[in-house]
Structure formats: C-alpha cells, structure tokens
N, CA and C atoms as an extended XYZ file, in Angstrom:
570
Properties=species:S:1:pos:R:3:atomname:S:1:resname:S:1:resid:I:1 pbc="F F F"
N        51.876       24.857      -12.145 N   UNK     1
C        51.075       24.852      -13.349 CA  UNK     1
C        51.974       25.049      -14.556 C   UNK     1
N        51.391       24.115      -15.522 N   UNK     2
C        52.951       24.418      -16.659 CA  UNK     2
C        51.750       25.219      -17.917 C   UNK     2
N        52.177       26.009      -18.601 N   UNK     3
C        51.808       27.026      -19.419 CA  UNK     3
C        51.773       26.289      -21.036 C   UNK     3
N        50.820       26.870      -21.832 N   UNK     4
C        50.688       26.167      -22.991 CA  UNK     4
C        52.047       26.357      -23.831 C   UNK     4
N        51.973       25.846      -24.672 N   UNK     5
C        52.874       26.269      -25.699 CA  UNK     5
C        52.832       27.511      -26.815 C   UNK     5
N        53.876       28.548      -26.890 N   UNK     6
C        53.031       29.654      -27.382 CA  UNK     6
C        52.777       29.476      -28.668 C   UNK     6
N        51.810       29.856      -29.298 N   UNK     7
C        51.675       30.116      -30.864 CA  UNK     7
C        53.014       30.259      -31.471 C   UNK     7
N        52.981       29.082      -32.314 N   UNK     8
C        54.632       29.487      -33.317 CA  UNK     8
C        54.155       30.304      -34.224 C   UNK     8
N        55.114       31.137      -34.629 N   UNK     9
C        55.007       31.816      -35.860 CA  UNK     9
C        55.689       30.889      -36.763 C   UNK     9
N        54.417       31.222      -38.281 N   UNK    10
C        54.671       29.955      -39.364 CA  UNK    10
C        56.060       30.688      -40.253 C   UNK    10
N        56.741       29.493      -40.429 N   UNK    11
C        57.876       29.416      -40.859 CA  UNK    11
C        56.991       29.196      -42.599 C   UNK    11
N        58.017       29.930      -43.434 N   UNK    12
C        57.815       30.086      -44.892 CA  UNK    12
C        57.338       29.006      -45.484 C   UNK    12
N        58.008       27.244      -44.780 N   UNK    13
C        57.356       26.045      -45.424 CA  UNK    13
C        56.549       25.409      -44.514 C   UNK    13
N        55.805       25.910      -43.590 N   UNK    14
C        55.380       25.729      -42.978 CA  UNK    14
C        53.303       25.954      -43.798 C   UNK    14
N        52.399       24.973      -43.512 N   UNK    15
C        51.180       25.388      -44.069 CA  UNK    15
C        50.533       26.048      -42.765 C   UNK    15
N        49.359       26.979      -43.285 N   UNK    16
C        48.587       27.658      -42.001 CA  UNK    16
C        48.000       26.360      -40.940 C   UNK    16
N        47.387       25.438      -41.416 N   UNK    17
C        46.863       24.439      -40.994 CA  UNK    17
C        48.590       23.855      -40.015 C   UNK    17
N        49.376       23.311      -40.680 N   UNK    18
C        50.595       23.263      -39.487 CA  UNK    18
C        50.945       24.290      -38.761 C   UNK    18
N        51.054       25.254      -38.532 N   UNK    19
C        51.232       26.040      -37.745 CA  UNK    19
C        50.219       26.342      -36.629 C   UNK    19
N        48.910       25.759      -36.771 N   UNK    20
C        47.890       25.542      -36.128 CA  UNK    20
C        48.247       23.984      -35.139 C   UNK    20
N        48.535       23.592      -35.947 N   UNK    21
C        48.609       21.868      -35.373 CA  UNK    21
C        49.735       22.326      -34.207 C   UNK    21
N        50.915       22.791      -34.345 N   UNK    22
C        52.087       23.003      -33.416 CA  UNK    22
C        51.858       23.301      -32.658 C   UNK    22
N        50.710       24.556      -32.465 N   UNK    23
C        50.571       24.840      -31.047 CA  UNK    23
C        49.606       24.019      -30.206 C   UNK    23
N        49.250       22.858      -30.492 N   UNK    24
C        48.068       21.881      -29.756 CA  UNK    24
C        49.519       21.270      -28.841 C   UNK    24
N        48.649       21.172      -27.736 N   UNK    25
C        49.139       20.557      -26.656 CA  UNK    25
C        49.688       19.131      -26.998 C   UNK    25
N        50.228       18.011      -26.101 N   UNK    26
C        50.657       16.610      -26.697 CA  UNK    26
C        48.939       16.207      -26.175 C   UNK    26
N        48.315       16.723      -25.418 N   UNK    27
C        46.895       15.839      -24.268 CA  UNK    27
C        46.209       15.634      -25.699 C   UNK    27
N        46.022       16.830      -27.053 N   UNK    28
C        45.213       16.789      -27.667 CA  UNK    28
C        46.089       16.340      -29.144 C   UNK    28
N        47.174       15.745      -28.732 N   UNK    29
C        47.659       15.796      -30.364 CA  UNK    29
C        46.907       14.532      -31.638 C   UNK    29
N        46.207       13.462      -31.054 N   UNK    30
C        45.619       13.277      -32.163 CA  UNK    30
C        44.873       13.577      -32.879 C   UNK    30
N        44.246       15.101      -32.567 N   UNK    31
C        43.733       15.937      -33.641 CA  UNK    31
C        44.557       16.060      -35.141 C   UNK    31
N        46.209       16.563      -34.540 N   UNK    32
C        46.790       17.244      -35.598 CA  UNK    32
C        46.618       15.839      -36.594 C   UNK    32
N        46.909       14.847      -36.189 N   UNK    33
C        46.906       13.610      -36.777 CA  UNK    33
C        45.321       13.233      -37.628 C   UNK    33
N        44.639       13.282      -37.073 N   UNK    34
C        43.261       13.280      -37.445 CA  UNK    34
C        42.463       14.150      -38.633 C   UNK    34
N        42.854       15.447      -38.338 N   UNK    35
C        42.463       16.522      -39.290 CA  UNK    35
C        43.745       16.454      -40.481 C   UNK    35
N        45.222       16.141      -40.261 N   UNK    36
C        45.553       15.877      -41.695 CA  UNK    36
C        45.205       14.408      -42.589 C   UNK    36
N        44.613       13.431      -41.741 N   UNK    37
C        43.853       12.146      -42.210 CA  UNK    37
C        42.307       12.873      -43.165 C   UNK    37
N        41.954       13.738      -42.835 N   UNK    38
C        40.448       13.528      -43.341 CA  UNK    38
C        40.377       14.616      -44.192 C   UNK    38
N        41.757       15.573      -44.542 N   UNK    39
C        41.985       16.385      -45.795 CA  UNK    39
C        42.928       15.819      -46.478 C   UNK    39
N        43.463       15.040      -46.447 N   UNK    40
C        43.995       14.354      -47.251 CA  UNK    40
C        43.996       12.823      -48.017 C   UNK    40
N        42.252       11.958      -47.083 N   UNK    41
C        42.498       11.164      -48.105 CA  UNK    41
C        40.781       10.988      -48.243 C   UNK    41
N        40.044        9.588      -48.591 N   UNK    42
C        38.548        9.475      -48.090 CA  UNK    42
C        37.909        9.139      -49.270 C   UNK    42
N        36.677        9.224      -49.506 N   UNK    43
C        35.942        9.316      -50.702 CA  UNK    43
C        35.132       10.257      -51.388 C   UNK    43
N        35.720       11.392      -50.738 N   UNK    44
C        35.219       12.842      -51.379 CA  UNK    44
C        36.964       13.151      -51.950 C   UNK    44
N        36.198       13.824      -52.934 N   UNK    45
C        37.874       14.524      -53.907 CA  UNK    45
C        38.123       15.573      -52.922 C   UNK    45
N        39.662       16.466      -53.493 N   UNK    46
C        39.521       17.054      -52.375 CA  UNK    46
C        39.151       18.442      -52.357 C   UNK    46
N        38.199       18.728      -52.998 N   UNK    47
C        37.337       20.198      -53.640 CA  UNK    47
C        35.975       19.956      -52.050 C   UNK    47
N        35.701       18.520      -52.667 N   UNK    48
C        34.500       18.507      -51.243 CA  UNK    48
C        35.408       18.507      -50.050 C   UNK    48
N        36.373       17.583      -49.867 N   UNK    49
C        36.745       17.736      -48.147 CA  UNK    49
C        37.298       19.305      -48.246 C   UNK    49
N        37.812       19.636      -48.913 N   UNK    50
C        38.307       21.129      -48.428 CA  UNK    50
C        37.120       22.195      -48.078 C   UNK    50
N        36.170       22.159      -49.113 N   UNK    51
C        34.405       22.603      -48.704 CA  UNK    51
C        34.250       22.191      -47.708 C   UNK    51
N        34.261       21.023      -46.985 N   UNK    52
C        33.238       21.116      -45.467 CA  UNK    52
C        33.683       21.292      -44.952 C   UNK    52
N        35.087       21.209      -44.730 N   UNK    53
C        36.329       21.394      -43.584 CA  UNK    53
C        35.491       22.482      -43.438 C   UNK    53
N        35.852       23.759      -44.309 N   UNK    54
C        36.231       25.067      -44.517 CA  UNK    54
C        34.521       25.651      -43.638 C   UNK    54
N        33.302       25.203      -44.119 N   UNK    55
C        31.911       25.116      -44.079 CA  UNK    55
C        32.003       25.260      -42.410 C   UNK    55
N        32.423       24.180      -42.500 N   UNK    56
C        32.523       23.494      -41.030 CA  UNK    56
C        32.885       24.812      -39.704 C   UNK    56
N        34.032       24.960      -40.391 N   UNK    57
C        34.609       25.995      -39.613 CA  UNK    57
C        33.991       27.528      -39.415 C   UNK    57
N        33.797       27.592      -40.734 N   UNK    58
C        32.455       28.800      -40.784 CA  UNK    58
C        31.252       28.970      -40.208 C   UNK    58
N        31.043       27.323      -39.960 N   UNK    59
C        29.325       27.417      -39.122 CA  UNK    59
C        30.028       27.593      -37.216 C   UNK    59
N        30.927       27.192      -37.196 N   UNK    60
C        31.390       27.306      -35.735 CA  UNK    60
C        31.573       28.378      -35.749 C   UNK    60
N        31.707       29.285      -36.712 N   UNK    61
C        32.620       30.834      -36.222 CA  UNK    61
C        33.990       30.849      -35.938 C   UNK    61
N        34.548       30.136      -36.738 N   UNK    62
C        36.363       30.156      -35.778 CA  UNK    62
C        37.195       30.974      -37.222 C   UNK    62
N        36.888       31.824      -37.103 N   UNK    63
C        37.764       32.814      -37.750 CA  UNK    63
C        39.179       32.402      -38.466 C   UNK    63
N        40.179       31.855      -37.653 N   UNK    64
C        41.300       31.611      -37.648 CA  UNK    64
C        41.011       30.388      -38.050 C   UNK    64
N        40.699       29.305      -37.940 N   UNK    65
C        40.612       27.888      -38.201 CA  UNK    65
C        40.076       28.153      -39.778 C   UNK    65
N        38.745       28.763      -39.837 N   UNK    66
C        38.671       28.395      -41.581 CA  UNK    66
C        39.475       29.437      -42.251 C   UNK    66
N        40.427       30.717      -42.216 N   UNK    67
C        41.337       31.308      -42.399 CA  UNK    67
C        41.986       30.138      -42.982 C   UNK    67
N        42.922       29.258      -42.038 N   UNK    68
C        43.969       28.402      -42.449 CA  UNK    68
C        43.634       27.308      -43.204 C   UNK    68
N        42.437       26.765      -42.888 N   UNK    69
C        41.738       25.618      -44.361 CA  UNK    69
C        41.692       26.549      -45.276 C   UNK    69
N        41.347       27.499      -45.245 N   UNK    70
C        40.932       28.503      -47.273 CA  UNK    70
C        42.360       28.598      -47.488 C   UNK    70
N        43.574       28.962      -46.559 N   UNK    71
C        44.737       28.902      -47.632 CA  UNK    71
C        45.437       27.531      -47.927 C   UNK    71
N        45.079       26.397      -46.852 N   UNK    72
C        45.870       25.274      -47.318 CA  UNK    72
C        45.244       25.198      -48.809 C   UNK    72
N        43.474       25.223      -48.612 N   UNK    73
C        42.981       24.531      -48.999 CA  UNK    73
C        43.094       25.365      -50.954 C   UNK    73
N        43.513       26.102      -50.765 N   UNK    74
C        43.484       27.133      -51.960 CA  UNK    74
C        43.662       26.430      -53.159 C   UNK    74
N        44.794       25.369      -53.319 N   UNK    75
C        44.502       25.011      -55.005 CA  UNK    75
C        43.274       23.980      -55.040 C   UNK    75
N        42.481       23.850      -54.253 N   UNK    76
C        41.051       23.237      -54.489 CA  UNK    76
C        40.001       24.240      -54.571 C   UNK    76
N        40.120       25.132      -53.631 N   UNK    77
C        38.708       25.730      -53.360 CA  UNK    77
C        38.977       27.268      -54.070 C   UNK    77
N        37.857       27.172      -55.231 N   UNK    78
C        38.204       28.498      -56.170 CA  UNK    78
C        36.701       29.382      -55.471 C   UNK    78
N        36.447       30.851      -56.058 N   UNK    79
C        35.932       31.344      -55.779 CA  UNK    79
C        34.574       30.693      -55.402 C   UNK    79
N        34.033       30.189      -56.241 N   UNK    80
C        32.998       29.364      -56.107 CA  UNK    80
C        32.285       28.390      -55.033 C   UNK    80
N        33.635       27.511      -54.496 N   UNK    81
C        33.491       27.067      -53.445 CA  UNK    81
C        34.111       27.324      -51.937 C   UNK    81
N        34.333       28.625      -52.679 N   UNK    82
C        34.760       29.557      -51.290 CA  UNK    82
C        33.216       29.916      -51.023 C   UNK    82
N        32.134       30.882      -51.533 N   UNK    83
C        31.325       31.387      -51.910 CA  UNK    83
C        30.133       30.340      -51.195 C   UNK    83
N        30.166       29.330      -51.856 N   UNK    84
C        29.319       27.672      -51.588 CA  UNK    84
C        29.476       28.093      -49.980 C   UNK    84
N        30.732       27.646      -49.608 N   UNK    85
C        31.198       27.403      -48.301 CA  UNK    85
C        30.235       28.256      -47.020 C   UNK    85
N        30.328       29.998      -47.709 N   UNK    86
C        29.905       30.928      -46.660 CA  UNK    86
C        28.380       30.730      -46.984 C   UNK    86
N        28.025       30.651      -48.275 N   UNK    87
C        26.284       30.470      -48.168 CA  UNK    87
C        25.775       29.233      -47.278 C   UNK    87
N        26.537       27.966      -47.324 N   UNK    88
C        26.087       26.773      -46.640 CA  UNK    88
C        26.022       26.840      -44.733 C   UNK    88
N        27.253       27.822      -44.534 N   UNK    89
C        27.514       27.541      -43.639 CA  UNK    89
C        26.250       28.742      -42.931 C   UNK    89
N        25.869       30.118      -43.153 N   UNK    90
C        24.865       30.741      -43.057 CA  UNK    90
C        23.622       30.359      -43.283 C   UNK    90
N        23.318       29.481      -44.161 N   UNK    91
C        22.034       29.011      -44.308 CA  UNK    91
C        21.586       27.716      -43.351 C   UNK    91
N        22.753       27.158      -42.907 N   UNK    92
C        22.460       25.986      -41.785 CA  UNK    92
C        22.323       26.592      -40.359 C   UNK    92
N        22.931       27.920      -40.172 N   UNK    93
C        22.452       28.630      -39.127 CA  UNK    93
C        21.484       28.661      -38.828 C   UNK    93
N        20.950       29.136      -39.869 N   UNK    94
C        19.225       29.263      -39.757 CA  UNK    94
C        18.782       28.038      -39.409 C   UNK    94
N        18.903       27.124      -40.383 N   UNK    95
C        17.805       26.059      -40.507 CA  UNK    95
C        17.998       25.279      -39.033 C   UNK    95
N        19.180       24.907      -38.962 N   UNK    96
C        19.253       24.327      -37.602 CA  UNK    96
C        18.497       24.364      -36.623 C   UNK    96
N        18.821       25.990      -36.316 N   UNK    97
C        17.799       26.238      -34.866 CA  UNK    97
C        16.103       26.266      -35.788 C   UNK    97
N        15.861       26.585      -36.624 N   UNK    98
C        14.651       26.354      -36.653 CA  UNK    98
C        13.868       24.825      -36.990 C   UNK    98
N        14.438       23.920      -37.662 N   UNK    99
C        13.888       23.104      -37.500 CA  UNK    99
C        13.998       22.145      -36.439 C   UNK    99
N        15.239       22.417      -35.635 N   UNK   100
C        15.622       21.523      -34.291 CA  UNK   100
C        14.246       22.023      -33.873 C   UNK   100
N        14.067       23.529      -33.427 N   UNK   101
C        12.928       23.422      -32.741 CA  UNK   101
C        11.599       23.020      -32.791 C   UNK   101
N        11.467       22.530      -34.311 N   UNK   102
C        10.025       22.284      -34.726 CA  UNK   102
C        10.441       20.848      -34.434 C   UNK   102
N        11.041       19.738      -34.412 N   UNK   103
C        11.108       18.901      -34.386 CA  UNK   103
C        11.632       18.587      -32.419 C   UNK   103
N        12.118       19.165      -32.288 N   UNK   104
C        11.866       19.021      -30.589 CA  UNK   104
C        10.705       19.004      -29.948 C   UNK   104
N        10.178       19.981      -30.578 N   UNK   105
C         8.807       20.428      -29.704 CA  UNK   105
C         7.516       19.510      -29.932 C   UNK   105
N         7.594       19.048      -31.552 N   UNK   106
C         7.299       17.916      -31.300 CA  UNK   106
C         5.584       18.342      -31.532 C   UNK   106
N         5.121       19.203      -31.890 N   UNK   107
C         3.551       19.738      -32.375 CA  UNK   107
C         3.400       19.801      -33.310 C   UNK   107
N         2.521       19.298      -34.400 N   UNK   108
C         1.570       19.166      -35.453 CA  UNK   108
C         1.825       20.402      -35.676 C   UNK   108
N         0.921       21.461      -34.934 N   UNK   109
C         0.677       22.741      -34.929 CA  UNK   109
C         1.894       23.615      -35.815 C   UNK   109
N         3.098       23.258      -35.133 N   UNK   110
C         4.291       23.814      -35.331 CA  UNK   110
C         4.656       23.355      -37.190 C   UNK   110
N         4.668       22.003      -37.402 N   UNK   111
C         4.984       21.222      -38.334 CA  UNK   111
C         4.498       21.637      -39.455 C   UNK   111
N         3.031       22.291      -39.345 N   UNK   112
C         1.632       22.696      -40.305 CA  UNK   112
C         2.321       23.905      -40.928 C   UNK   112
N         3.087       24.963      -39.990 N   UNK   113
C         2.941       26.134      -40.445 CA  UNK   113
C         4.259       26.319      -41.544 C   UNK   113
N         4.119       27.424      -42.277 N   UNK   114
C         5.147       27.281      -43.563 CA  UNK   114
C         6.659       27.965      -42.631 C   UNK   114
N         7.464       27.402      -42.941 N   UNK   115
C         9.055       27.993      -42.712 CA  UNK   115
C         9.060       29.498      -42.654 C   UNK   115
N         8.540       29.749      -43.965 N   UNK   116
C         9.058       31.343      -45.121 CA  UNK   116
C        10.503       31.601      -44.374 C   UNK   116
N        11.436       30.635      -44.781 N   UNK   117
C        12.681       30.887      -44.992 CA  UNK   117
C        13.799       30.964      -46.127 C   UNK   117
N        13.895       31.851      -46.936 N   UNK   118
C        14.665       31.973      -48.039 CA  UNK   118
C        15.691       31.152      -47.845 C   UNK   118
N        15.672       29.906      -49.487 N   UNK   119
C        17.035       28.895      -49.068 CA  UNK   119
C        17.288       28.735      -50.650 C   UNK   119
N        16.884       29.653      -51.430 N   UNK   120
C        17.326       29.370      -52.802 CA  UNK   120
C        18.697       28.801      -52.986 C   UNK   120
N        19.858       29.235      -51.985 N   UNK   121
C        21.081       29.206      -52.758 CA  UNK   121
C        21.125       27.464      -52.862 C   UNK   121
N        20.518       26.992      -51.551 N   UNK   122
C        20.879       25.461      -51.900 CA  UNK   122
C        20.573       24.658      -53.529 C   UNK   122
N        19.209       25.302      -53.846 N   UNK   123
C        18.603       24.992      -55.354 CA  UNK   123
C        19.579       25.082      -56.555 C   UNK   123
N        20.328       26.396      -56.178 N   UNK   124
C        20.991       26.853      -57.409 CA  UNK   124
C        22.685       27.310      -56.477 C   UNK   124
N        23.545       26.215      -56.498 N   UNK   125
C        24.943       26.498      -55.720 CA  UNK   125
C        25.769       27.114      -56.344 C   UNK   125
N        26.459       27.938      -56.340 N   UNK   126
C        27.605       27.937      -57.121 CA  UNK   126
C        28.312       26.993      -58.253 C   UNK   126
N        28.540       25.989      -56.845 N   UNK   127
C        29.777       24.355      -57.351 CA  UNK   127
C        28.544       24.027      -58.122 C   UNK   127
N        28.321       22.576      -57.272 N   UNK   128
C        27.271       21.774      -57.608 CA  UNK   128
C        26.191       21.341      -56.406 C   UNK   128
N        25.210       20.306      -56.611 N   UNK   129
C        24.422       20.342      -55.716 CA  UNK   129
C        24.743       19.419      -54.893 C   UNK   129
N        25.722       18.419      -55.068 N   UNK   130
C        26.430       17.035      -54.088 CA  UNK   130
C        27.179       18.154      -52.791 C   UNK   130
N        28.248       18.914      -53.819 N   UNK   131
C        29.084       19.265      -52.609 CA  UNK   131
C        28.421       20.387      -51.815 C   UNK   131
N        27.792       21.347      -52.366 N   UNK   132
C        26.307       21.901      -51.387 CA  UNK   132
C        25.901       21.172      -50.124 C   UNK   132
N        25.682       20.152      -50.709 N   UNK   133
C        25.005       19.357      -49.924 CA  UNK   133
C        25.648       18.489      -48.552 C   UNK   133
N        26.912       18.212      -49.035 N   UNK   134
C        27.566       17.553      -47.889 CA  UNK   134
C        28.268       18.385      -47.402 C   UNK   134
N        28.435       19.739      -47.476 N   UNK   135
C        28.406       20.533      -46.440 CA  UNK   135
C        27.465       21.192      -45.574 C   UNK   135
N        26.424       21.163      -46.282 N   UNK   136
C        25.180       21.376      -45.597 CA  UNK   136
C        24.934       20.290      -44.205 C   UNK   136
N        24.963       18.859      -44.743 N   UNK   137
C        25.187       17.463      -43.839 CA  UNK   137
C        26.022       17.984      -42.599 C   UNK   137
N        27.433       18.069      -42.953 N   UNK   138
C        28.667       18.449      -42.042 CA  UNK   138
C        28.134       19.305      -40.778 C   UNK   138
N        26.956       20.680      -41.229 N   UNK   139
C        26.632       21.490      -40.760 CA  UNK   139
C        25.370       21.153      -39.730 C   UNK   139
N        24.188       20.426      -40.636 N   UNK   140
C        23.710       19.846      -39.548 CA  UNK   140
C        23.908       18.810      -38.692 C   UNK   140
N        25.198       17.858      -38.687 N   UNK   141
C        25.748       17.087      -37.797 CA  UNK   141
C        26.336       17.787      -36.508 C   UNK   141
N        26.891       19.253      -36.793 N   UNK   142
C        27.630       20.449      -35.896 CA  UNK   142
C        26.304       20.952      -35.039 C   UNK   142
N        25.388       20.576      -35.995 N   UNK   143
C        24.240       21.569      -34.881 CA  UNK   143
C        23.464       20.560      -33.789 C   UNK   143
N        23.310       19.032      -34.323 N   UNK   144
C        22.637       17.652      -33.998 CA  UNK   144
C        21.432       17.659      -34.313 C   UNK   144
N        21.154       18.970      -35.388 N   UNK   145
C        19.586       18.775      -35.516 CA  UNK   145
C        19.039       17.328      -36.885 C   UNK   145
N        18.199       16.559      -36.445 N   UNK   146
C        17.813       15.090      -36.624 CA  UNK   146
C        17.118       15.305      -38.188 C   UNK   146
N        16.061       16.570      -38.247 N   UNK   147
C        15.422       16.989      -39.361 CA  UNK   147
C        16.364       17.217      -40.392 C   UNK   147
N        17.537       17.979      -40.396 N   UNK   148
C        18.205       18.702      -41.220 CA  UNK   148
C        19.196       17.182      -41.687 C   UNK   148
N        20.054       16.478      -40.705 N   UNK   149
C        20.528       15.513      -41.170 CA  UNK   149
C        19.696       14.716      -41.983 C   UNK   149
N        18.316       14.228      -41.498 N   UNK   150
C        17.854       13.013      -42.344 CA  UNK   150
C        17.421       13.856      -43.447 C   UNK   150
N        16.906       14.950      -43.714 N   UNK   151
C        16.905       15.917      -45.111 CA  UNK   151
C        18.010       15.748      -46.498 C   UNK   151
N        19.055       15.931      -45.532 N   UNK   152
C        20.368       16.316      -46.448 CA  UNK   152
C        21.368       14.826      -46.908 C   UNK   152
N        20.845       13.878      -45.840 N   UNK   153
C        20.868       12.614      -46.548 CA  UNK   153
C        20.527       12.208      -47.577 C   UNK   153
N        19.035       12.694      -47.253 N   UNK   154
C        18.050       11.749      -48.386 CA  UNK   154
C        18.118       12.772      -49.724 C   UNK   154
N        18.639       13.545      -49.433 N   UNK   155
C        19.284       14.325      -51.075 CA  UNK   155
C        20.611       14.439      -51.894 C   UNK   155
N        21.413       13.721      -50.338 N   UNK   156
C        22.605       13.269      -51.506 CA  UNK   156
C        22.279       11.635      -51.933 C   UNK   156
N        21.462       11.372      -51.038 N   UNK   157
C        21.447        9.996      -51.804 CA  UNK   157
C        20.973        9.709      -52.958 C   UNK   157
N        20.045       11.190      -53.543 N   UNK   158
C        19.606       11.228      -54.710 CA  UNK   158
C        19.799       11.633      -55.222 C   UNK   158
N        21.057       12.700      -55.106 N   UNK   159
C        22.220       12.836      -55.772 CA  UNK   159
C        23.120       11.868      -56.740 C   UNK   159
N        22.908       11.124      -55.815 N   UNK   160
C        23.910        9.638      -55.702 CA  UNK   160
C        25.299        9.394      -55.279 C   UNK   160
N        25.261       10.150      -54.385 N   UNK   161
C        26.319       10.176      -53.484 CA  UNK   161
C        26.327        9.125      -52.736 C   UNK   161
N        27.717        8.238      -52.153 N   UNK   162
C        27.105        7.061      -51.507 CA  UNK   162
C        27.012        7.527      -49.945 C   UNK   162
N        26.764        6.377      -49.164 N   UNK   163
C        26.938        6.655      -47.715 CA  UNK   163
C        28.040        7.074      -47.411 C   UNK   163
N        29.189        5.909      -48.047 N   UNK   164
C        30.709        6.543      -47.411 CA  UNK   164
C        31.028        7.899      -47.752 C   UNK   164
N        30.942        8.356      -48.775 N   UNK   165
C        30.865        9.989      -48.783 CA  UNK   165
C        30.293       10.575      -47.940 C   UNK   165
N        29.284       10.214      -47.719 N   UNK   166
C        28.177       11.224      -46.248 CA  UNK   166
C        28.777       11.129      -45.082 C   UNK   166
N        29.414        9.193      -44.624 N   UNK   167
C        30.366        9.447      -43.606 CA  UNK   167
C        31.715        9.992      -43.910 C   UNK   167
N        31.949       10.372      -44.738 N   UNK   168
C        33.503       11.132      -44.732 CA  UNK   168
C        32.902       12.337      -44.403 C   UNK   168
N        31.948       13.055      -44.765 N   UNK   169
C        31.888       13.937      -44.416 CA  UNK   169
C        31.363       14.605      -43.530 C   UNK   169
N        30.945       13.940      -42.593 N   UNK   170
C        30.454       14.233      -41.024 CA  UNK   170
C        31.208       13.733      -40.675 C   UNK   170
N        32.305       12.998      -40.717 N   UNK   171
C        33.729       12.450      -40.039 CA  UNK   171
C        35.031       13.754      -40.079 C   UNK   171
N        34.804       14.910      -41.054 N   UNK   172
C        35.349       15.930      -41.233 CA  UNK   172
C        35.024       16.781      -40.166 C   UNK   172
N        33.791       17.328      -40.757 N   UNK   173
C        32.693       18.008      -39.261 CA  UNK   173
C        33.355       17.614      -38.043 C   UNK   173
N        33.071       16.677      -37.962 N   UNK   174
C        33.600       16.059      -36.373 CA  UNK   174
C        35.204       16.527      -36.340 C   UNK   174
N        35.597       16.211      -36.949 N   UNK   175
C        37.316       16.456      -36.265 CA  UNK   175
C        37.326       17.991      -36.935 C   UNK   175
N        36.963       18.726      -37.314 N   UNK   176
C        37.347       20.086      -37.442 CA  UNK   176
C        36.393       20.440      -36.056 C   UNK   176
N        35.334       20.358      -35.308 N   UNK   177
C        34.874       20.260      -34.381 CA  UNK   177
C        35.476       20.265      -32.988 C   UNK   177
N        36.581       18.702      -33.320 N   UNK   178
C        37.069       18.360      -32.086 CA  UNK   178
C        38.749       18.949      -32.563 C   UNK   178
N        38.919       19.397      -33.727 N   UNK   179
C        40.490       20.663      -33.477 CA  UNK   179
C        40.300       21.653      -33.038 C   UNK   179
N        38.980       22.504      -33.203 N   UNK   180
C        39.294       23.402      -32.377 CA  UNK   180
C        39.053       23.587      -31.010 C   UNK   180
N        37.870       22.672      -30.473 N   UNK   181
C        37.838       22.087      -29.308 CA  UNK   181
C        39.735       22.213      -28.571 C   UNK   181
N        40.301       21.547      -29.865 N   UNK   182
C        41.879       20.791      -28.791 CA  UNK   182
C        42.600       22.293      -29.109 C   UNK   182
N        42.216       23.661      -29.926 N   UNK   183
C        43.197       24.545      -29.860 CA  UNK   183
C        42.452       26.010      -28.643 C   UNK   183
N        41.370       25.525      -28.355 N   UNK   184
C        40.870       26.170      -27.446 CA  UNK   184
C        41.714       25.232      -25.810 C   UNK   184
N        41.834       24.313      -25.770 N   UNK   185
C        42.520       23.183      -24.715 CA  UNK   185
C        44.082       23.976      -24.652 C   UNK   185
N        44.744       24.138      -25.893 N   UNK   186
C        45.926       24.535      -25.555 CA  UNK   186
C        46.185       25.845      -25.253 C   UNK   186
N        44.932       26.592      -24.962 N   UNK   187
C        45.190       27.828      -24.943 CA  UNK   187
C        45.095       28.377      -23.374 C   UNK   187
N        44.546       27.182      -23.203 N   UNK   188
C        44.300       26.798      -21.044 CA  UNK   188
C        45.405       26.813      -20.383 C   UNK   188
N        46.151       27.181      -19.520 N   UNK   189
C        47.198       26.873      -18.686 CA  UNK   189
C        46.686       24.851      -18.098 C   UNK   189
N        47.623       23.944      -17.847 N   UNK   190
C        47.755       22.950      -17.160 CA  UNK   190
C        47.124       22.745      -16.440 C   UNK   190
C-alpha cells in the first residue's frame, strides 16, 4: 500500500489554496487544475467567484478549504463579502432541507402551509443582491434541492444576470465540491 503524500507546509510564496492543491494525489490532480480555472477566469468578476467559492465551502463545512479561499481570495473579498458569504451559506442550510422536503413529498398540504423562516438577509445583503444570489444558486446546486435552484435562477435572471454567470457559478460549486472530495481521497492510504 503506498501512503498519501504528506501535507506540505506552505512555503512564504506559496498561496493557501496551493499548498492545498500539493497535497492532492496525481488520481485527483485535475482538481488542482480545475479550481485554479474557475477562480481565475469566467463571467463573474472576481469578488463573485471568490464569494461562492468561499460560500461554497462554508455550506460544506470544510473549515480549512474556505480558510484558504478567504486568504487567497482576500484582495477581493472585503468584510462585506466575507459576511454575505457566512449569511448565504447558513441560510441555504436551512432552506435546502426544508424546501427539498416540501417539494419531495410532493403534498398540497405541505406547499399551503407558511415557511416562517427568517431570510431577510437575502432582501437586504451586505454586497449586492446578484452576488447574494449566485451564491445562494452555488448552494442550492450543493444541496440538489430543485425548488431553491429554480428560485434563485429566476432572480438572478431578474437581476439580469445572464445564464453564463449562473453556469459559472454552479460550475464553481461543483469543483470546490469535487476538491475537497479529491483532498479527502488524498488523505486515504492507496
């Protein structure tokens, strides 16, 4: 059995996000490749991709992963959309499992009754209400709930955000998704 590679310690020019990438196995290395593709180019500036990355990582819980996006990501993401980031990514917690389940289950009954779930922050964001929003998207793409995606669509679209923005940014979701997927892989023995 051959043993992972150990965690490098980051060298001074080294970013947190590379020092993350180094220790991925070669089985999973087109992550490292992948996740510096979708923070560095796309049709979101990079205030939004650094927001959902970061969102992203927050709704998974990976401690260490959105750690190293908030410092790459630092001359984009100011207090504000640090702030954005943790409200979006907490408030899709919620909504997720609750409307997956109203929409699984699939009853009138269920559909009729009111939420009473406090969601002001989405109304009034920090940033603005686009990049709110396509992290919100990012978040319900992470969860697969169908309600929350076609929701958060149909409000950046009236935003006026285009599609390709919406797919850049569930194309983020996804590969911050499938990096840590590949840094949980390298942490497996062979």
């Amino acid at each position: 059995m051959s043993t992972p590679p150990p965690i490098i310690a980051r060298e001074s020019n080294m970013s947190a996000l590379d020092t993350l990438k180094e220790s991925l196995v070669d089985d999973t290395k087109d992550l490292r490749l992948n996740l510096g593709n979708v923070l560095s180019s796309g049709s979101l500036d990079a205030r939004q991709r650094y927001s959902v990355a970061l969102t992203s990582a927050l709704f998974l819980n990976d401690e260490e992963l959105a750690g190293a996006i908030r410092e790459d990501g630092k001359e984009h993401l100011d207090d504000s959309a640090v702030a954005d980031a943790k409200a979006a990514a907490a408030i899709m917690a919620m909504n997720t499992v609750y409307y997956r389940f109203r929409h699984m289950i699939g009853k009138e009954s269920y559909a009729q009754r009111q939420a009473g779930l406090r969601m002001g922050r989405m109304a009034r964001p920090a940033t603005d209400k686009a990049t709110f929003e396509l992290a919100s998207i990012a978040c319900a793409a992470l969860a697969g709930c169908e309600m929350c995606l076609k929701a958060h669509e149909a409000g950046l679209i009236k935003e006026g955000v285009s599609e390709e923005q919406v797919h850049d940014a569930v194309r983020i979701a996804a590969v911050v998704r499938g990096f840590q997927t590949a840094l949980v892989a390298s942490k497996l023995e062979g």
